[in-house]
PLY file of the C-alpha trace (Angstrom):
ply
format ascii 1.0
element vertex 70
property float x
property float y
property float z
element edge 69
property int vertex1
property int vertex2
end_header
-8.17 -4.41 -7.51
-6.25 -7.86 -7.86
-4.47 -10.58 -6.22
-4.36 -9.61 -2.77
-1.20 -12.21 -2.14
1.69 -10.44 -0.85
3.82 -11.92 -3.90
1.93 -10.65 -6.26
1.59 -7.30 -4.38
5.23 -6.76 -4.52
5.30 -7.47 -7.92
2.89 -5.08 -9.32
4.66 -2.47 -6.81
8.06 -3.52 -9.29
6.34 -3.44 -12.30
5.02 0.09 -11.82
8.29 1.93 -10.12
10.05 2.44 -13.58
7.14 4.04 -14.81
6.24 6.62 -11.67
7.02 10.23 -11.21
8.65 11.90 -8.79
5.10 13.44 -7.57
3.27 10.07 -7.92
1.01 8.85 -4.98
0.84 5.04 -4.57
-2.34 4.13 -2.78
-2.67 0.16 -1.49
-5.72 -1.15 -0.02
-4.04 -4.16 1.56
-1.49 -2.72 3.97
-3.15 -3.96 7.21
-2.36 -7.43 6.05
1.27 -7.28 4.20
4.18 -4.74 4.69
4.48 -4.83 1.04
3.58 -1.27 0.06
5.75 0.19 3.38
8.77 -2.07 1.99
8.40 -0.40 -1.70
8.40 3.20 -0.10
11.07 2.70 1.80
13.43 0.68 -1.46
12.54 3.65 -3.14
12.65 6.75 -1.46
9.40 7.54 -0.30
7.61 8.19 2.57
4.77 5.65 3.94
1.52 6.53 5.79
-0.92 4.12 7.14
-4.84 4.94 8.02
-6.32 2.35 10.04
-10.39 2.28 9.68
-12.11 1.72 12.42
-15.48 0.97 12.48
-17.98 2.24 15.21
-20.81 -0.30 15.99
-19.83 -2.66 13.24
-18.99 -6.69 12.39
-16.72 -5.52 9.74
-13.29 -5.00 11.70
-12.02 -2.45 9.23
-9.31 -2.90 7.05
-6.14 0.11 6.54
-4.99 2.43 3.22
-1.70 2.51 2.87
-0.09 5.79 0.92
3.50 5.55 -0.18
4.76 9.10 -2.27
7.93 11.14 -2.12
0 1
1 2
2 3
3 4
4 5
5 6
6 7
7 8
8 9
9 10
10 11
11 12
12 13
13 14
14 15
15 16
16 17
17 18
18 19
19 20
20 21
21 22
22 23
23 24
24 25
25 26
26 27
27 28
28 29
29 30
30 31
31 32
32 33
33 34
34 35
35 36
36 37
37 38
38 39
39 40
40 41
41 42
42 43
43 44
44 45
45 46
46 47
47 48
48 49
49 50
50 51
51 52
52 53
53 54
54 55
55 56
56 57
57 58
58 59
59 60
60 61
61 62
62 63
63 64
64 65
65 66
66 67
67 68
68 69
């Protein structure tokens, strides 16, 4: 877990592509606030999937889990 800026998102997403297979699962715990993870998917040719939480009876508003993978 680290900067949660959307900068520094995106560039963690670069650093890492070179290095992932083709069966690699990329799993971001800030896509409810940047479209940083959906944008990497999408440059490199793999599907996105976003789960919205939603809590039940709850001040925490829930956050969302973003999956990118090919």
């Amino acid at each position: 877990d680290s900067d949660h800026s959307a900068e520094y998102e995106a560039r963690e997403y670069e650093t890492v592509a070179s290095r992932l297979s083709d069966r690699a699962v990329i799993v971001g715990d800030n896509a409810h606030v940047t479209d940083k993870l959906a944008a990497f998917a999408e440059a490199t040719g793999r599907r996105f999937v976003f789960f919205k939480e939603q809590p039940e009876d709850h001040f925490y508003p829930g956050a969302g889990i973003g999956l990118a993978f090919r």
